[in-house]
C-alpha positions in Angstrom: -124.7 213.3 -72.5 -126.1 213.0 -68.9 -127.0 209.4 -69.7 -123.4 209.1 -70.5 -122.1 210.5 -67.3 -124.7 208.9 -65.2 -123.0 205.8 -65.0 -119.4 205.6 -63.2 -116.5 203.4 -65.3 -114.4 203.2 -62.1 -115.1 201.2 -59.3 -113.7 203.3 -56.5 -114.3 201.3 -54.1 -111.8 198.7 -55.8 -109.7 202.3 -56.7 -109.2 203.3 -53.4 -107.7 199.5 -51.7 -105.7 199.9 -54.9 -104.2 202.5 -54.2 -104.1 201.9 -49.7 -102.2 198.8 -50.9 -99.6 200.4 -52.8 -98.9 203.4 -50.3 -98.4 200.8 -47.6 -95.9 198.9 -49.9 -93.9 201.8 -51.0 -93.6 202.8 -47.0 -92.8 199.2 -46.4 -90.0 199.8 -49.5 -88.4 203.0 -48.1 -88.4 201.7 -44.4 -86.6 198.5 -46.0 -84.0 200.6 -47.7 -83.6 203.3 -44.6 -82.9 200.0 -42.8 -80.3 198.3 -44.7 -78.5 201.6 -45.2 -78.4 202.3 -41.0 -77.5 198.8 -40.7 -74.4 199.3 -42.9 -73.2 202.0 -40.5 -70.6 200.3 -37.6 
């Protein structure tokens, strides 16, 4: 079982620009849509 375990089937380093690229789109997302609603306001 250590043999097994020994061995990792996620490349994090791949994981964790992954996931950096969707945080920064999903801010980029809510700052859009915090923009177009202020920009509605006259």
């Amino acid at each position: 079982m250590k043999t097994f375990l020994s061995f990792s089937l996620v490349s994090w380093d791949n994981g964790i620009v992954m996931i950096a690229v969707f945080g920064a789109v999903s801010v980029a997302l809510v700052l859009a849509v915090l923009l177009m609603m202020n920009s509605g306001k006259k």
